[in-house]
C-alpha positions, 0 to 999 in steps of 0.5 A: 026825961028825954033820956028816959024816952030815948032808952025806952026806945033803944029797949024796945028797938033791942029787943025787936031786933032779939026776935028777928035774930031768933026767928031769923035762926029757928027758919035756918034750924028749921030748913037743916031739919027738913033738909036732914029729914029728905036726905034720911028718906033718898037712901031707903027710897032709891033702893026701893026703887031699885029692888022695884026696877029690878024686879019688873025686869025679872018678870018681864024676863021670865014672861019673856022666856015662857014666851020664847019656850012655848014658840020653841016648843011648837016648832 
């Protein structure tokens, strides 16, 4: 009986410890996601950002030459 109750108890703390592990390793699947998913969203948002820098520089250029060519214009 006593054996019984023991294996009992070996069982129940095994398979306690069979959830931990796979809850343990659907967090690290989980976070290798996420990082993934970032990593896959940084490239497409720096050359957007990019394209965006560069284009408020060409506009600020080109107000710059208008600005330019009306002051020359007057002279």
């Amino acid at each position: 009986m006593a054996n019984e109750t023991s294996n009992d108890f070996a069982g129940a703390i095994n398979s306690l410890l069979e959830t931990v592990g796979k809850l343990g390793q659907q967090q690290v699947e989980m976070l290798n996601s996420g990082i993934k998913t970032a990593s896959e969203m940084v490239a497409p948002l720096g050359k957007t950002l990019t394209d965006l820098a560069g284009n408020a520089l060409n506009a600020v250029n080109q107000a710059l030459q208008s600005v330019s060519s009306a002051i020359s214009g007057k002279k």
